[in-house]
Structure formats: C-alpha cells, structure tokens
C-alpha positions, 0 to 999 in steps of 0.5 A: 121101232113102232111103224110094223103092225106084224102079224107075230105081235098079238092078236089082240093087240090093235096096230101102234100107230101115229094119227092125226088131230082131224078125227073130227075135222071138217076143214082141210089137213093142217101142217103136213098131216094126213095118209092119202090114197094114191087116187085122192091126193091133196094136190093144190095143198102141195102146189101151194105150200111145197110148190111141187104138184106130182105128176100121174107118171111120178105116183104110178111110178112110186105106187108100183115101187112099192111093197106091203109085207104080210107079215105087217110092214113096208118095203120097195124095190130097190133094183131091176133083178128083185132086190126089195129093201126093207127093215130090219125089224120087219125081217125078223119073222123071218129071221127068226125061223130061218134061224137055228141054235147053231145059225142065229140070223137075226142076231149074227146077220146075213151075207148071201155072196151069190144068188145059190146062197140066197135063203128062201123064205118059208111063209112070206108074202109080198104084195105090190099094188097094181090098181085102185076100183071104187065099188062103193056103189056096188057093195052098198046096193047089197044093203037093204033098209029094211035089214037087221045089222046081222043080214046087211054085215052078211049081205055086205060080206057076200057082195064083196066077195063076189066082187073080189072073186070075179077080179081074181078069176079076170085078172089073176091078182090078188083082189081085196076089198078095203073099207075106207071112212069106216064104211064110207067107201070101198076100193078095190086093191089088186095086188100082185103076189110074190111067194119066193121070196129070200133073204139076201143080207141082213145086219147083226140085230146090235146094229139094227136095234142098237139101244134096245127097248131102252132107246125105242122111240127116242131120238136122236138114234143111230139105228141100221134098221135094214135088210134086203130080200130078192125075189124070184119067178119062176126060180129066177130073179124076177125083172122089175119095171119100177124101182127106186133109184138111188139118191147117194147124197139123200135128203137135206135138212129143209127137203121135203120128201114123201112116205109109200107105205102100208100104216095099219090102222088110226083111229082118227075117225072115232067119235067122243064116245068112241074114244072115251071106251078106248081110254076107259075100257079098250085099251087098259085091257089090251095094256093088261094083257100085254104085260102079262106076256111081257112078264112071262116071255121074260121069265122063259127067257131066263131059262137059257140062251136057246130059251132067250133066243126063241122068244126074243121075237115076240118079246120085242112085238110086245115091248114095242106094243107095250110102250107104244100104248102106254103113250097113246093111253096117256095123250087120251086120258088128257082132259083136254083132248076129249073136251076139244073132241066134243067141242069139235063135234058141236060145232058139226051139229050146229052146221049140219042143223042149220040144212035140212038136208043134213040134219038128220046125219046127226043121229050117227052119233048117237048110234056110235054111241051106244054100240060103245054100251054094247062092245062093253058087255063082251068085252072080256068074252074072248073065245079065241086062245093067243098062241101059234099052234092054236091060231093054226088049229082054229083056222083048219077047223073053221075052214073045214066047216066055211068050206061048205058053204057057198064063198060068198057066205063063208067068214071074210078070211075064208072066202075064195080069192084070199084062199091062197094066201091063207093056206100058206100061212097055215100049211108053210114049213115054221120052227114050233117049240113045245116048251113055247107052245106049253107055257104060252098055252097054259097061261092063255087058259089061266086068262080065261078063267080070269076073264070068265070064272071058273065055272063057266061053261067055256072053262070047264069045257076047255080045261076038261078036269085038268090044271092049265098047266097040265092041260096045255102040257097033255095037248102039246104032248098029243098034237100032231099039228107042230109040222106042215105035213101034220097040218096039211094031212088034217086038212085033208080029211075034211070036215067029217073026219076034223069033227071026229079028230082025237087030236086034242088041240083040235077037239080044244078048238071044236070045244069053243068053236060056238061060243067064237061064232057066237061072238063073231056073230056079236062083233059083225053085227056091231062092226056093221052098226058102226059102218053104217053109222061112219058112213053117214059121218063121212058123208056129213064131213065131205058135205061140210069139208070137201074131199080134204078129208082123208081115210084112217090107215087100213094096211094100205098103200099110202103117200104122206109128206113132209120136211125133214127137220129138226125140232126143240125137247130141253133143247134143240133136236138136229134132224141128223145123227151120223154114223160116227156118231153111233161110236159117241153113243156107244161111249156115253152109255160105257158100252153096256147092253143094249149100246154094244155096237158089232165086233164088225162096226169097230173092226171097220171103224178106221175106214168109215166115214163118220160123218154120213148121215145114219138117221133122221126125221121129218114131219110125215104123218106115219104110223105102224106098218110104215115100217120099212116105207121107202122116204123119197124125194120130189124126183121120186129117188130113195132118200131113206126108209122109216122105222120109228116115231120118236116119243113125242109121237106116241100120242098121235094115233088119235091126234097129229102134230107136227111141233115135236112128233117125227117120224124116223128113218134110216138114211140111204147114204148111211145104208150105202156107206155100211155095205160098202165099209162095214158089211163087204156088201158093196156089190149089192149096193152097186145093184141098188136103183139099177 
C-alpha cells in the first residue's frame, strides 16, 4: 500500500513512489508514461493511441472531483450531499485518533446509520483544486544574477509569498506556489479548504489490508482499501457541484481509464550524478533509519495489545516505506540503469553543442554535480528530533521567532497564506502517549549521538548531563505541550515568554534551534543551486523535446492513463481478482494471520456475489499519494480507486515501465457490492454518484 505519502511516515523518509524512464528524455513519453498537469495534457498522444481527446468540460469536471488529503493522499467526491471516497489506509491517521482502547475504529471498522453519529475529524484538511496560475515570470524576476544562492533562495521565497498572500486576500482560497521542472516554472494552485470533516463508514482493517506486510505490493490481492467521509459547511452537509458518477459495472479488461490524484514526489528529473548520491548515500541512510524505527515499534508493541494498538499506525508508515525503498534501492544499484542514464545525457551534449544558442545549458550539469559534493558534507547533521511532540514544539518556537518578521521574510511554512493550516495541525485536539513520546525520543537523541559523537556541542546541549533515556523521560514528564490547550496557552505568550519557557521540550528545541537554521540556511542556499540549475535543464529538454516532457510529482492534481490489463511474472497475471476469490486466499494461506478475513465477510458469505470484480490493475503511471486517486473511465465515471503498485513496480520512482509494473486499485462494483452485502451500507452506496 505504497501510493500515500502521509504525513505519520517519517519525516525524513522521502515519498514511495512509482516514475518514469524519461528522467532524461528528450522525446515524447512512451507507453502510457507520464503524471500530466490538468493545464499540459498530451492531448494528440491520446487522440492517436487511445482515439479519445478530453474535452475542457470533461478535465474541469474531474479536476473538480477531485481531493488532496493533507494527511498524504487522494480522494473524490463521490455525491452531491459531501461524501468523499477515499482508502482505507489513508483514513487510518485519523482512524487511529479517533480510536480508544475501548472504540478501536481502525481495526473493528465504522457505521454512521445517520448524519448526528457522523465523527468529526479533529486535524484533517481537504483541499480541492479550483485553479492553475503560471507566474514563472514573476517569481524569476525576483532573481538577480548578480546574487548569491542564499539572496536569490530568499528573494525566490519573498516573491512567492507575496503572490500567494494577494491570492488569498482576492479570493479567499488557499493559495500555493508549486515548483515544477525542479524550478523550471511555477503555478499557482488555489484550493478550496474543507476543515469539518467526518468519518462516515470504514471497513475492519483485516479487510482493508487483508494479507498485511507480507502481501504489500503483491498481486493479484483482494483488498477493501476504502473508506468514506462526508463534509460539512457551515454544520451541515455541503452541496457539491462536481462528483463522480458511478459506473456500477466499472472497467473492463482492455479499457483504458484515468487516474486524478495527488503523487508526491519522483525523482524523474535527476542527473546521473543525482542519482548516483541517492544510491550511495541518500537513501541507505534513509534505509538505515527506517529499520531503526521498524525495530523499536516492534519491540514496543509487544508490551501489550494497547501498546500494539498505538503504534500500529506508524508501524505500518514505516513498513511500507521500508520495502518500498528497498525496491527502488535495488532498480538503481543496476549497473545498467546509470550507464543508460549517462549515455542519455551524452546524447543531450551532443545536440545542445551543435547550437550555439544552446550550448552554454550544458553547464547545468556539472552544477548538480557538485551540490552532490556538497549535500554530502551535511548529511548526517540533522538538528531536527523525529517525534510528534517535538514536531509540535519545534514549530510553535519557530513560529514565535518568523512571526516577527515581515511574511514574505519568514521560513516558507510560516508565511501568511499557509498560517491556517498550520495551526490546525499543531493546535487540534490529537491522542499523545508518554510511553510513545518517551521511547520515541529517547532513541532520536541516541541517533544523534550516532550521527554526531558525543561530544559534540549539539549533543551535549541536548542531553543536558543525562542518559537519552532519562533525558526524554524528564522531558516527557515535565511538558505541558501533550494537550491543544497546552500548545495553544504557549503560543500565546509570544516570542519573549517562549524564550524564557521552563518547559523542557521547549528549552530542548531552543537548544537546537541554531544549529537547524543553520542547516536550513545550507539546504536552501543548495536547493536554490539545483533550481536554478534544473531550470536550465528544463529549458534544454523543451528546446530539444517540445512540451512532451512533463514535471516530476509535487503532491499536486494530476491525470495519468492507461489499459487496464494483465501481465506475465512465472506465468500470466489476470488483470482481476473477485470477491469470492478473497475466500480462496484466505484458504491457501490456512487462515493465518495476516489472511484472516472478518467475522463479518463469512457471516455474509452465502449472499455475496463472489464473482464481482474486487481488485485490478492498469498500466497508469502512479506513485505515493495516489492513494485513494478515483480510476475513471472516458465518460469521466468512477471505475475504481488506487491503492498499491504491485512489486514489479518499485523500481520505477527513477524509471516507468509498463511490461510488468501496474498500478492497483480496488474496483467500484467490489466496493458497491461489499456495502450492500457485507457492511449493511446499501443506503450510502445508494447516495453514491447522486
């Protein structure tokens, strides 16, 4: 269940995702590659291969159907009165803090039989996209030559949000700036924002992620990766004007459908050397740090079933992201893939030297190259600690200190127009459990003595003379940041009483505070380089390739499409499992955990139908935050929702390939027939596409 980038995963681990061979390419997308804006779409690629051509009523019509969850993933809405359908495993950050010992949501599943039992999600943003800006010009205007890296990165931030200020004061929507081409152009994206938002019905977690870790990216799979929420305006149902119908029968082997979601990040665009510092240095470490956690959740969730049951949620964020790095590790540690990378790039020189006009884009390369040289020196200098409580505190200090600052000067999060959102996520009423925090803490500052020595400055500072262990214990002890009313009182005093706080989490975070913006200071000045660097890439790959080359993912509306079909791995693959064959399953593997379906699919099981399509795949060019992306087909109906890549897949966040990657989704008629039969849910599904 790789497609969600949510944002429980941690935070240094990068998005899973699927991607394409063209990091590099200079001709048009092959196959059924590519995540395209809503406003670039390859239109006489589709005319002629799939002799369909989208009408501007059927994109505006999809892109408004759609919804981006901030807690990493995708989702549409499904009828006129709010319901928006998602997956399952995207609903689990909430599912886990509505959850009790006593009401466990995410593993017993949830009805609401009527709008007044409906849930209220307590931190949980949906944002629906209303419109598309180019202000490249604008933003690079703001840039002079004569500046250093550090002066254009904060020349860059100011112009864009000055723009993203003056489009939320004329249109109250939520107004981002999105880099594209690695700084090649910028967009505008206005959303709209819904904040009530509730849980409506979501099935037993057996259900959804029937065959656990051990079936993650396999196929065939006979997952119920959904869930439904509904939202409100203004305490009622809100009326929406676009939503998708649906197609009971969905698709057919052969069809070719579309994908409207939110992937989060590829890395299509990166140079060889690029690449090379991801496969050698980048991500081992990130693999590192993920089996670190792995192994301590584990250890925690043997203390208990409550133990179990609280971190089961970041156990499976970082088992996904666990096994999803390890196949992309592996599909760039192939010789092969970086020799054809290089041999790619050659080609490129030799065309843009033979125009003077061009030629001098070639020195972008060896720029990328050496900010490699330079993101290895601080590599392991983190100054930030991975937990919840942390996060909360680091952000309430630094937001003291932005705060007074002009906003077009302060760090991008902190700037006005995304003010909003970011006190939700750090003032709304989340379960925080000390033993968690304790443990979870204690291992961040052992991490950094592993990356720093123990002598270092930084280590001292933070450890203040104690253990690890009995340093987080005296902090989690001591904090009064666990609730929102604590969080919120703190923030209120300001930036002089914040800089006094005897809260210990709170002087911890003031303690690294220099070295972070120091570091901040490093990342910006060197993510500018590489803009600006891309940028002229970009600009080398449209001159030689037209506009078929498209962006890599920024957790941004896109469509891709493709053929729903099977594929061969020792044998045929059917592009469809069916419900009743999810009882098959559950057999060949005796019943054991993780193939135990719910006491509620055998109490049904006489009057299912088991020969309805449940899962499928396609050849759609999807990555993580596509989850929950709506599948639909050319009369623009819902067909099926994405939740995984099978494991032929993995390798593609740095290449696409459609002979055995596949993205897969659950499809409607399963969906539909599971509420009706299984989950005494027929009156939603009635609701659904009306």
């Amino acid at each position: 269940m790789r497609a969600s980038t949510k944002n429980r995963f941690p935070r240094w681990a990068l998005f899973a995702a699927l991607a394409s061979a063209s990091v590099g390419a200079i001709a048009p997308a092959s196959a059924d590659e590519g995540m395209w804006l809503f406003n670039a779409l390859p239109k006489q690629q589709l005319k002629s291969k799939h002799q369909f051509e989208p009408t501007q009523a059927w994109l505006d019509h999809v892109m408004l159907s759609s919804v981006r969850f901030n807690t990493g993933g995708s989702a549409s809405f499904v009828s006129s009165n709010g319901l928006v359908l998602t997956n399952h495993h995207v609903a689990s950050d909430t599912l886990f803090k509505l959850s009790t010992a006593e009401k466990n949501y995410n593993e017993n599943g949830f009805l609401a039989t009527k709008l007044e039992d409906e849930i209220p999600a307590t931190d949980l943003e949906l944002n629906q996209l209303i419109s598309i800006e180019d202000v490249t010009d604008r933003v690079n205007a703001s840039v002079k030559d004569s500046m250093t890296p550090a002066d254009a990165s904060k020349a860059r931030q100011a112009t864009m949000a000055q723009i993203e200020k003056e489009s939320l004061d004329k249109t109250g929507l939520r107004s981002d700036i999105v880099t594209l081409y690695g700084g090649g152009r910028y967009h505008l994206y206005r959303y709209k924002k819904y904040t009530d938002v509730r849980l409506v019905w979501a099935p037993e977690a057996s259900s959804a992620f029937f065959g656990g870790d051990a079936d993650n990216f396999e196929y065939p799979r006979y997952c119920l990766d959904v869930t439904l929420f509904r939202v409100y305006e203004n305490g009622k149902p809100a009326k929406i004007d676009h939503y998708l119908k649906m197609d009971p029968n969905g698709a057919k082997e052969g069809d070719l459908v579309f994908v409207s979601g939110n992937p989060g990040r590829t890395r299509r665009i990166l140079t060889s050397d690029a690449v090379e510092f991801q496969r050698d240095q980048a991500m081992p470490r990130t693999m590192n740090n993920l089996r670190r956690k792995e192994v301590l959740l584990q250890q925690y969730g043997l203390a208990g079933p409550e133990q179990l049951r609280r971190s089961r949620d970041d156990l499976f964020g970082i088992q996904n992201s666990r096994k999803a790095y390890t196949g992309m590790l592996a599909g760039i540690q192939d010789p092969s893939f970086v020799a054809s990378k290089k041999k790619e790039e050659q080609e490129i020189f030799s065309r843009l030297s033979a125009n003077p006009k061009w030629a001098p884009l070639a020195k972008a390369w060896d720029t990328i190259r050496d900010v490699q040289a330079k993101r290895k020196e601080t590599l392991s200098q983190s100054a930030s600690l991975r937990t919840q409580l942390y996060g909360f505190a680091e952000r309430i200090v630094l937001m003291a200190a932005e705060d007074r600052k002009p906003s077009a000067e302060r760090l991008r999060e902190f700037r006005d127009s995304a003010r909003a959102s970011l006190e939700q996520q750090i003032f709304s009423d989340v379960p925080v459990y000390d033993d968690l925090e304790r443990i979870q803490l204690a291992d961040e500052l052992s991490r950094m003595i592993d990356d720093r020595g123990g002598n270092d400055p930084l280590v001292l500072a933070a450890l203040a003379g104690k253990s690890p262990k009995d340093r987080a214990a005296e902090i989690i002890a001591n904090t009064t940041l666990k609730t929102a009313e604590g969080r919120k009182a703190l923030s209120k005093q300001g930036f002089d009483a914040i800089s006094k706080s005897n809260d210990p989490l709170v002087q911890l975070v003031r303690a690294m505070e220099p070295e972070y913006r120091k570091l901040r200071e490093i990342a910006d000045s060197l993510d500018e380089q590489e803009r600006q660097a891309y940028a002229k890439i970009t600009e080398a790959k449209f001159a030689l390739g037209g506009d078929s080359v498209y962006p890599d993912a920024t957790f941004t509306l896109r469509l891709s499409y493709g053929v729903v079909s099977g594929y061969e791995s020792n044998g045929p693959v059917p592009a469809y499992t069916t419900l009743g064959g999810s009882f098959e399953h559950e057999k060949t593997h005796l019943a054991k955990d993780p193939w135990v379906l719910p006491a509620s699919w055998h109490a049904a099981k006489d009057r299912l139908k088991g020969d309805v399509p449940f899962n499928f795949v396609c050849t759609a060019d999807i990555i993580g935050g596509n989850s929950g992306s709506p599948v639909v087909s050319r009369d623009g109906a819902m067909v099926g929702i994405i939740f995984d890549g099978n494991i032929e897949s993995l390798t593609s966040d740095f290449y696409y390939s459609d002979r055995q990657g596949r993205a897969v989704a659950v499809h409607i008629a399963g969906v539909l027939e599971a509420m009706r039969s299984i989950y005494n849910a027929g009156f939603l599904a009635d609701q659904m596409g009306k």
